[in-house]
C-alpha positions in Angstrom: 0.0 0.0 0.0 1.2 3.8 -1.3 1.4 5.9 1.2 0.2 9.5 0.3 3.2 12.0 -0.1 2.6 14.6 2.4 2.2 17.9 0.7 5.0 20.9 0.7 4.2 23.4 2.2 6.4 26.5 1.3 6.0 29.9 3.4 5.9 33.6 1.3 9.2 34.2 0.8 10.0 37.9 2.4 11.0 40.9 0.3 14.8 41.7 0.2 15.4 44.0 2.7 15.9 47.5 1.1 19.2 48.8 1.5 19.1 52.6 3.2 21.0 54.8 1.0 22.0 58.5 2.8 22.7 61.4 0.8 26.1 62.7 1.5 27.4 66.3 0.8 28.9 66.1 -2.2 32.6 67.4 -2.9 33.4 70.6 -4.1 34.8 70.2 -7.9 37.9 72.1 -7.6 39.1 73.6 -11.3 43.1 74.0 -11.4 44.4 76.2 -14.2 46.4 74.5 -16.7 50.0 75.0 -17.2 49.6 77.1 -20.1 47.1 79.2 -18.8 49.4 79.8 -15.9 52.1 80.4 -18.2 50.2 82.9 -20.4 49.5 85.7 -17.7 52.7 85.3 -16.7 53.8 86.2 -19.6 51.6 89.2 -19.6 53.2 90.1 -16.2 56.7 90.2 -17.2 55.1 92.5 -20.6 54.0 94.3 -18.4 56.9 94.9 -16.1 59.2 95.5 -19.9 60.6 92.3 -20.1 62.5 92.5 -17.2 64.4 89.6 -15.8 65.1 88.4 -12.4 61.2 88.0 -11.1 60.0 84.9 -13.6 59.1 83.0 -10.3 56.9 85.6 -8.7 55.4 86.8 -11.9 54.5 82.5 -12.4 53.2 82.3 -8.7 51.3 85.7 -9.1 49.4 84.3 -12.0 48.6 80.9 -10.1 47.3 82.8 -7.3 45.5 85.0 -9.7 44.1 82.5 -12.3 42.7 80.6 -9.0 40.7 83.3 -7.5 39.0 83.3 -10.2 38.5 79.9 -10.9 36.8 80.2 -7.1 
């Protein structure tokens, strides 16, 4: 005699727990001037000083400074 094969009996499977997302401040994009942007005011600079050597340096860091103000 067969016995009868006992039924399955499944339970509802449960949703996949949702995963909490948080919004985070996002980062500043920062802009650097590029070389030759940096080395085109400073070429102004020494123009505008009449060619003039000795202060390549400071006219190069004065147009850094300068070009990133304004990128600010």
């Amino acid at each position: 005699m067969a016995t009868p094969k006992a039924e399955k009996t499944t339970k509802p499977r449960k949703a996949p727990a949702k995963k909490k997302t948080t919004v985070e401040a996002a980062e500043p994009i920062v802009i650097h001037p590029s070389h030759d942007q940096i080395a085109a005011l400073a070429q102004k600079f020494w123009a505008e000083r009449g060619y003039t050597d000795g202060q390549a340096e400071h006219d190069w860091l004065r147009a850094e400074r300068e070009l990133n103000q304004m990128a600010s």
